[in-house]
N, CA, C and O atoms as a Tinker XYZ file with bonds, in Angstrom:
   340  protein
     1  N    115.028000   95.335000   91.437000    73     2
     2  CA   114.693000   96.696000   91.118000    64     1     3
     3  C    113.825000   96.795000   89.877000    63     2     4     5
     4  O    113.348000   97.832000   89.414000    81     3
     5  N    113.691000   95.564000   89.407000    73     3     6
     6  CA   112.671000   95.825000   88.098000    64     5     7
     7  C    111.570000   96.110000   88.284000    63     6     8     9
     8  O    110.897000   96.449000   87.310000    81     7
     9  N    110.756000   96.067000   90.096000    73     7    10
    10  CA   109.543000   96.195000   90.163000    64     9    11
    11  C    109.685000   97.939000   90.178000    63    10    12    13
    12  O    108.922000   98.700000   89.584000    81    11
    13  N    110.451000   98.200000   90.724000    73    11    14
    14  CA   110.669000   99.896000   90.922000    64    13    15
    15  C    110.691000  100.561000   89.629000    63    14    16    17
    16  O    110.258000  101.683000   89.366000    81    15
    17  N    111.295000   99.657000   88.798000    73    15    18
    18  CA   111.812000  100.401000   87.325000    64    17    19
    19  C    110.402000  100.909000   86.350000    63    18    20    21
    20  O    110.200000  101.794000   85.518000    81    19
    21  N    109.271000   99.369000   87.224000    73    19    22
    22  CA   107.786000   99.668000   85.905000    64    21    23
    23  C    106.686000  100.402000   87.330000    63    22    24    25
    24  O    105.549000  100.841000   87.155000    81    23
    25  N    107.126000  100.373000   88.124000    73    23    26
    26  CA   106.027000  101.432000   88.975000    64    25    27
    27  C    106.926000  102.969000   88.617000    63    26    28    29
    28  O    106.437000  104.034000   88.993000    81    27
    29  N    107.837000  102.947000   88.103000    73    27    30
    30  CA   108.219000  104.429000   87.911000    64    29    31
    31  C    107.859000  104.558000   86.393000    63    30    32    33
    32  O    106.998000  105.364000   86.040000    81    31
    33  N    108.419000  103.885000   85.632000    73    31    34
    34  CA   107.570000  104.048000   84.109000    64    33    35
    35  C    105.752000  104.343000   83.767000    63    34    36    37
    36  O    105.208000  104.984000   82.868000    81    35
    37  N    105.202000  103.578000   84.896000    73    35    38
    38  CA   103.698000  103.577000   84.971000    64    37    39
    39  C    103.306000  105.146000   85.278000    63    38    40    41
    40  O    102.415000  105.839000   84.787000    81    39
    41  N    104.378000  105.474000   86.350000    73    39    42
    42  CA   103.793000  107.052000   87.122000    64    41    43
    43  C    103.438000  106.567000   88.463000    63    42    44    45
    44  O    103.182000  107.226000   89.471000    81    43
    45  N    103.459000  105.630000   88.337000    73    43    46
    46  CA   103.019000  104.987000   90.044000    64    45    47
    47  C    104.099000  105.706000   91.177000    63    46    48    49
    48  O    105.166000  105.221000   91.554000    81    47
    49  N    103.605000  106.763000   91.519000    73    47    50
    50  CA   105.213000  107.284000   91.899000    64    49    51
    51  C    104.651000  106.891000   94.044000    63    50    52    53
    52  O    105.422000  106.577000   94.951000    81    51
    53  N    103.696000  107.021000   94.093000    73    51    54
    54  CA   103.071000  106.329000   95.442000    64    53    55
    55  C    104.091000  104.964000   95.368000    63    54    56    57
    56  O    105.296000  104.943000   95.620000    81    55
    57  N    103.412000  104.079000   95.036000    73    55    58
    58  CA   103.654000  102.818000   95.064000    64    57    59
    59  C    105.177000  102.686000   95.129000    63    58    60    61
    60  O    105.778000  102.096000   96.027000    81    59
    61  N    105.649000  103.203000   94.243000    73    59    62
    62  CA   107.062000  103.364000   93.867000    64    61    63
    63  C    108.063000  103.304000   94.982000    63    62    64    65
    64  O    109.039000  102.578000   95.174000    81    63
    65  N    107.357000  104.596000   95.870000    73    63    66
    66  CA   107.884000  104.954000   97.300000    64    65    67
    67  C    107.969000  103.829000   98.483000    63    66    68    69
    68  O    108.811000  103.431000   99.289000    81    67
    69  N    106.613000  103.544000   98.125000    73    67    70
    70  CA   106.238000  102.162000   99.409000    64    69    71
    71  C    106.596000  101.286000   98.888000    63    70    72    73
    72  O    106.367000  100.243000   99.500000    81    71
    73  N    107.269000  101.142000   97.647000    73    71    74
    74  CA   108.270000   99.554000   97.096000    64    73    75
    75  C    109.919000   99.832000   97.860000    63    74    76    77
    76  O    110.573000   98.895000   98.317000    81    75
    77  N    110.357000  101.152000   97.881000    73    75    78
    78  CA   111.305000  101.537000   98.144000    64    77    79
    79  C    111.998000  101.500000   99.590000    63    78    80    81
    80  O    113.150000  101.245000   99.940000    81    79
    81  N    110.578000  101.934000  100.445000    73    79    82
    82  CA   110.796000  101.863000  101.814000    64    81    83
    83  C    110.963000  100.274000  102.685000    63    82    84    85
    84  O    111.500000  100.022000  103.763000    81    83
    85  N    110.409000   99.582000  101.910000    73    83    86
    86  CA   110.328000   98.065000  102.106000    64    85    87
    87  C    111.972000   97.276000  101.854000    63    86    88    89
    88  O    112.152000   96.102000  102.180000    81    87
    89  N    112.981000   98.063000  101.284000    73    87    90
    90  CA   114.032000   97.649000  101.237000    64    89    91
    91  C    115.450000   97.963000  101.881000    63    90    92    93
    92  O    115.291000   99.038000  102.459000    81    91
    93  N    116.831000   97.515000  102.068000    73    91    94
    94  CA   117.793000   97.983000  102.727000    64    93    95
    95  C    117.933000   99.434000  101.970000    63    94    96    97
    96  O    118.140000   99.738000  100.796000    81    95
    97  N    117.696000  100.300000  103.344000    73    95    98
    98  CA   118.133000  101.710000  102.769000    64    97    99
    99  C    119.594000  101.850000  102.998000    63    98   100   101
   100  O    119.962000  102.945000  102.573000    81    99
   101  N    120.602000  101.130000  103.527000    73    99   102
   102  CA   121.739000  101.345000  102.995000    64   101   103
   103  C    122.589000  101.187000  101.936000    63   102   104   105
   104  O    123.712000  101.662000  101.765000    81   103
   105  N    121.742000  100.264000  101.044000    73   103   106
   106  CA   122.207000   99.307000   99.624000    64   105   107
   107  C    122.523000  100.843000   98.291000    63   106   108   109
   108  O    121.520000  101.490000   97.993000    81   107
   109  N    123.512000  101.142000   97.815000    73   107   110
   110  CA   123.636000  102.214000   97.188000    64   109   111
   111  C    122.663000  102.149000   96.329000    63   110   112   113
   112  O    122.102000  103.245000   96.317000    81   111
   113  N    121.986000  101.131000   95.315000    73   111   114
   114  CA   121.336000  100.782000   94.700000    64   113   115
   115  C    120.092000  101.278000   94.897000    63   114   116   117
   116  O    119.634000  101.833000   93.898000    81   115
   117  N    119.140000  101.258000   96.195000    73   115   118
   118  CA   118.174000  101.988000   96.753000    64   117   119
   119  C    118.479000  102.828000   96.706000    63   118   120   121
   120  O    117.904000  103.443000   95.808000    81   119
   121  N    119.484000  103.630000   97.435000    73   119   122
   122  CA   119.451000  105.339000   97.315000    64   121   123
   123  C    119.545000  105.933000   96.117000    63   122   124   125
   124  O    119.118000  107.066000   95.897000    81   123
   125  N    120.231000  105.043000   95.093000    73   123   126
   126  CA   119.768000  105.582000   93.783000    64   125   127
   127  C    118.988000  105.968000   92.984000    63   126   128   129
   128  O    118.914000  106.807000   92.086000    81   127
   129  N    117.923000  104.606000   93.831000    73   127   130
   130  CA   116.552000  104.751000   93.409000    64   129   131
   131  C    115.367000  106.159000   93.800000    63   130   132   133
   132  O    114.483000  106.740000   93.170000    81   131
   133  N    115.928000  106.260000   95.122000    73   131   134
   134  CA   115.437000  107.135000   95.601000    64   133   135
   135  C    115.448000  108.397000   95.141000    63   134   136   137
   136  O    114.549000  109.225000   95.283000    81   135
   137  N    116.989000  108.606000   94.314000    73   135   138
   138  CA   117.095000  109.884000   94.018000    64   137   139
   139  C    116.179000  110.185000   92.480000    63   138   140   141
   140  O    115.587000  111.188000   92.080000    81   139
   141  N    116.426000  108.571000   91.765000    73   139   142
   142  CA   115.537000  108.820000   90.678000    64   141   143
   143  C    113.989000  109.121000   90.736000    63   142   144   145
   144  O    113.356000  109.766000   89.900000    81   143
   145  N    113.461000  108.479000   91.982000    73   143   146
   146  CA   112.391000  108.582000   92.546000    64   145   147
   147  C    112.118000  109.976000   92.442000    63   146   148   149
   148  O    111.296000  110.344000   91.602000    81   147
   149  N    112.961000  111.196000   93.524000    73   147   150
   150  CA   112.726000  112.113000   93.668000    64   149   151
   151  C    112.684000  113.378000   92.187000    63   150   152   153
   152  O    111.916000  114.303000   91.924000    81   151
   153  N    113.318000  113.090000   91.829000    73   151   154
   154  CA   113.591000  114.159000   89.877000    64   153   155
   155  C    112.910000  113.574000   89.653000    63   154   156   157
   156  O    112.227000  114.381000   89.022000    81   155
   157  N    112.313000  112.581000   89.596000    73   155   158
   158  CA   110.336000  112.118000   88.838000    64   157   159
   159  C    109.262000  113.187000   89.200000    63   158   160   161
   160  O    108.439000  113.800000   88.520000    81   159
   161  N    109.596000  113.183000   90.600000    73   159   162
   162  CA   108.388000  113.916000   91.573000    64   161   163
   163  C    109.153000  115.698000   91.495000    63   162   164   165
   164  O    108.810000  116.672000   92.165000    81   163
   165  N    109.804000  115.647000   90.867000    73   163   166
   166  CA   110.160000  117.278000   90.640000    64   165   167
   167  C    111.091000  117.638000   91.877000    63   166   168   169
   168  O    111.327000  118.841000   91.983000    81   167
   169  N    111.594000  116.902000   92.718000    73   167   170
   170  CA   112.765000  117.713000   93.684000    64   169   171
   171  C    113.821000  117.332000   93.778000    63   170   172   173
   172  O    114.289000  116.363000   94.376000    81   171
   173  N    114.333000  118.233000   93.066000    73   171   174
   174  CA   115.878000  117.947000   92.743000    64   173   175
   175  C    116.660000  118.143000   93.568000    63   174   176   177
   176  O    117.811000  117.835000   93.256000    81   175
   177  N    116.449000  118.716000   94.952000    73   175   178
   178  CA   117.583000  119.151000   95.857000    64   177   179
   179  C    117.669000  117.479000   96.563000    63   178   180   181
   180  O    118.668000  116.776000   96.717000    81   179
   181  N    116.185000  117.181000   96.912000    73   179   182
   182  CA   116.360000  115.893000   97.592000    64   181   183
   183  C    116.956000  114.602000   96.562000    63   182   184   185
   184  O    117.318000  113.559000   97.108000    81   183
   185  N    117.000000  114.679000   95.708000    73   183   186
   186  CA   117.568000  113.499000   94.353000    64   185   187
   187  C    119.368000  113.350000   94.350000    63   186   188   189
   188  O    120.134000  112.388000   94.301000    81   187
   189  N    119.583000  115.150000   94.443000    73   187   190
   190  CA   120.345000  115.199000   94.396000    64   189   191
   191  C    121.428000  114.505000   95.820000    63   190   192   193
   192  O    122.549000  113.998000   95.870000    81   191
   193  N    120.688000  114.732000   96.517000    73   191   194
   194  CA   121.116000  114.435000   98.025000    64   193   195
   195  C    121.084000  113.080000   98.143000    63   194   196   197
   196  O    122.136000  112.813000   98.723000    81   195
   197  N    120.372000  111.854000   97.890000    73   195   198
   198  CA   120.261000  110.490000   97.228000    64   197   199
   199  C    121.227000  109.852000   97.026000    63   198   200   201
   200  O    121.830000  109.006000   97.686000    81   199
   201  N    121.477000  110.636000   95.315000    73   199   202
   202  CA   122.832000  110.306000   94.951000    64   201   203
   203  C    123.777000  110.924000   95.303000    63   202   204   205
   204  O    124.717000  110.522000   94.616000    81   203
   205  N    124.148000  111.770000   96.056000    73   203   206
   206  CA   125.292000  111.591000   96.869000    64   205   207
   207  C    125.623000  110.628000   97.815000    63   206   208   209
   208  O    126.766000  110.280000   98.113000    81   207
   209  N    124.494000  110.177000   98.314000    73   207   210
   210  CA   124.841000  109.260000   99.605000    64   209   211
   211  C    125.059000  107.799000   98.859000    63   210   212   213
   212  O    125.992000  107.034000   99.102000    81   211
   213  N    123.916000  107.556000   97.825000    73   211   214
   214  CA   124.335000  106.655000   96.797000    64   213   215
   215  C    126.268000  106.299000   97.112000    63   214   216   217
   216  O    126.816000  105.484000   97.854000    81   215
   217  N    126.615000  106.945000   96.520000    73   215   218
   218  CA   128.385000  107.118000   95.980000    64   217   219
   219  C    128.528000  107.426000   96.889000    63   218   220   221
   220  O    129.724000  107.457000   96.599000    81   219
   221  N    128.498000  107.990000   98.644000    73   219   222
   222  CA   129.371000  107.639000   99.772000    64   221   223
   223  C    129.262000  106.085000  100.081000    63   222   224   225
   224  O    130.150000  105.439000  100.638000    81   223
   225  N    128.084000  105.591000   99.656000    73   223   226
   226  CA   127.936000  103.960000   99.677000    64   225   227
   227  C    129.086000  103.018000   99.064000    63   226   228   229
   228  O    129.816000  102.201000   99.626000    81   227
   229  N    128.991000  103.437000   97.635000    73   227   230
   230  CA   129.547000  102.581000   96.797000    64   229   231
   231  C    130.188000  104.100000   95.700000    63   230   232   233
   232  O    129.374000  104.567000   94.904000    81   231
   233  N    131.426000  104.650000   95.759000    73   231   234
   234  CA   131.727000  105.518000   94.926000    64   233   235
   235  C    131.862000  105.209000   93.571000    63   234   236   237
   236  O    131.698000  106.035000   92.673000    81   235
   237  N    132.193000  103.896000   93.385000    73   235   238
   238  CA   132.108000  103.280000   91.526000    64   237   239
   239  C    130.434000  103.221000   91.288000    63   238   240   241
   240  O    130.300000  102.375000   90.404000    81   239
   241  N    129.314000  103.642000   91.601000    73   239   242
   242  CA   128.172000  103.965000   91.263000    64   241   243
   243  C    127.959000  104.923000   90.113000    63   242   244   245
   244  O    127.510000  106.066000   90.191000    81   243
   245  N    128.325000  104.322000   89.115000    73   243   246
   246  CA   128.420000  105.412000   87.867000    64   245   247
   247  C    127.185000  105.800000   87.889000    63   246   248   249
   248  O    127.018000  106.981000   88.191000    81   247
   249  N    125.957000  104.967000   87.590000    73   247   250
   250  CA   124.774000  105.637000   87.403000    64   249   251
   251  C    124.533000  107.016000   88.248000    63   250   252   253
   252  O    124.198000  108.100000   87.770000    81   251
   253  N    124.829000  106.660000   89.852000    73   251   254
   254  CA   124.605000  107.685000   90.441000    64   253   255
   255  C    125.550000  109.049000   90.078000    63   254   256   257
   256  O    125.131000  110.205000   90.017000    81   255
   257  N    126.524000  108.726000   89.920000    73   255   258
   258  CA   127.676000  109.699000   89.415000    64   257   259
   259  C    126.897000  110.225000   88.396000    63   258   260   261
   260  O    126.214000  111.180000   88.766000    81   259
   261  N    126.736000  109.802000   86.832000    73   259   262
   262  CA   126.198000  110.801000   85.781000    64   261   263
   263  C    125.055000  111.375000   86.602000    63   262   264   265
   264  O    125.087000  112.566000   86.913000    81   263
   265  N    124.192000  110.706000   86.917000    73   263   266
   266  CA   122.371000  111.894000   87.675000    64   265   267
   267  C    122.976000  112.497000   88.489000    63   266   268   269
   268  O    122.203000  113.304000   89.007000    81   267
   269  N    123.904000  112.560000   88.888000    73   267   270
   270  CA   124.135000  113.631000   89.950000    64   269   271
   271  C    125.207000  114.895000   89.120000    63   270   272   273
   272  O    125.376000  116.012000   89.607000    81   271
   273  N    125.676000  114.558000   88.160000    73   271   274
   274  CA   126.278000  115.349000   87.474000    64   273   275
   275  C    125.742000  116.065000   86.761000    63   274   276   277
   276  O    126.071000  117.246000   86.654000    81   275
   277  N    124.786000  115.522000   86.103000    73   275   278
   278  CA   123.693000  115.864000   85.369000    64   277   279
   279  C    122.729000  117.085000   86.089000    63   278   280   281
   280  O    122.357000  118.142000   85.579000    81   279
   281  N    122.517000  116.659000   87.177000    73   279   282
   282  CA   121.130000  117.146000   88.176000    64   281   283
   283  C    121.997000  118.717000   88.728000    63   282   284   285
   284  O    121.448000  119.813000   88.836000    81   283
   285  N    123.403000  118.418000   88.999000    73   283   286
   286  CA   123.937000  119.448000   89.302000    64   285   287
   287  C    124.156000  120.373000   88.315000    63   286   288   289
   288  O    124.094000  121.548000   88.679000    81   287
   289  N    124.541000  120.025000   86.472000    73   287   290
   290  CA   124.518000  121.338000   86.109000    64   289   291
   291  C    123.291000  121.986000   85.430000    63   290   292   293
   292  O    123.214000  122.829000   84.536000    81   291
   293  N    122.016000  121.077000   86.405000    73   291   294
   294  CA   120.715000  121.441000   85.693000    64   293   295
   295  C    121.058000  122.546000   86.793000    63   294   296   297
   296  O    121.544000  123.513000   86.206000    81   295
   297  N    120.997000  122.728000   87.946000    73   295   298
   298  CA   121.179000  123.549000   88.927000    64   297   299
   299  C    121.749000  124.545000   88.755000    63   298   300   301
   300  O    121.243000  125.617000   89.085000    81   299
   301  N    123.030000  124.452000   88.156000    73   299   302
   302  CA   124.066000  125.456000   87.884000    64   301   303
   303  C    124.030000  126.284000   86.530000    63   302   304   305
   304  O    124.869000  127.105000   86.159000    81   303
   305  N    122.761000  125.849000   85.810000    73   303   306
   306  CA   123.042000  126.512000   84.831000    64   305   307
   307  C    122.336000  127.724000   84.920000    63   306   308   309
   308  O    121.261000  127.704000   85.520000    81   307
   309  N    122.707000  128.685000   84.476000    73   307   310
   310  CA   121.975000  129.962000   84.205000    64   309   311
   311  C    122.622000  130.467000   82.726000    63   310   312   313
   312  O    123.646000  130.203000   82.094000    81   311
   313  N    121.426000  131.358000   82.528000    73   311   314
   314  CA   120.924000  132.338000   81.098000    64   313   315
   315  C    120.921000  133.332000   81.519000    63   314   316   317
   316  O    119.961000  133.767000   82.154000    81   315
   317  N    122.317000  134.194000   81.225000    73   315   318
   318  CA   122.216000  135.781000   81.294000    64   317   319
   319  C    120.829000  136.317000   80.775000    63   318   320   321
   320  O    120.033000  136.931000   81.486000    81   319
   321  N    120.709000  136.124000   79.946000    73   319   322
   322  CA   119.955000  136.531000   78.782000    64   321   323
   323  C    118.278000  136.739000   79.255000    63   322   324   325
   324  O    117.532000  137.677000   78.972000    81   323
   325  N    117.990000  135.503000   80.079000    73   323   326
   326  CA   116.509000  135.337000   81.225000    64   325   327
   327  C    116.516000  136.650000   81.938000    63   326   328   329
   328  O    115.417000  137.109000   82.246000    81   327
   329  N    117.322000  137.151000   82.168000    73   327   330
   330  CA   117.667000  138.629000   82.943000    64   329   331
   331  C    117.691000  139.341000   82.640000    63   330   332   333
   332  O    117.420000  140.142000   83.535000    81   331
   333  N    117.886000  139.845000   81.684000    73   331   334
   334  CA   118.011000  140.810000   80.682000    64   333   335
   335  C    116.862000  141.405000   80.167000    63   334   336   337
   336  O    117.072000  142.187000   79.240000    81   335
   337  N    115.447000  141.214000   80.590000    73   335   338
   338  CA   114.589000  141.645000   80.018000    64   337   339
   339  C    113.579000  142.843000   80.942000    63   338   340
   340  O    112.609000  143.377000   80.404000    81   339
């Protein structure tokens, strides 16, 4: 996964994809990737969806556990206050 780790640091987010597809998409490890893949490229519903399947893979997937915890209360959060005007 280190090649995934510097085509995602680069921005190579193409390449990134077609490094990704080239591997076992059942390995939790890939779908992890995938989800990080996706919150790079701005879609969080599909990232989020990733790492879930991530952790139906392998549920001790902490990494996937925090980004998905994370990703969810980016989702959940709201600002009364944004409304209010």
């Amino acid at each position: 996964m280190e090649r995934f780790e510097e085509l995602l640091q680069e921005g190579k987010l193409s390449e990134a994809e077609e490094f990704l597809q080239n591997l076992d998409q059942t390995n939790d490890n890939v779908l992890y990737c995938w989800g990080r893949l996706y919150s790079r490229k701005g879609e969080e519903a599909k990232a989020l969806s990733f790492y879930s399947k991530a952790l139906a893979v392998n549920p001790n997937n902490e990494e996937a556990r925090v980004r998905l915890e994370l990703a969810n209360g980016i989702f959940t959060f709201r600002d009364p206050n944004l409304y209010n005007h």
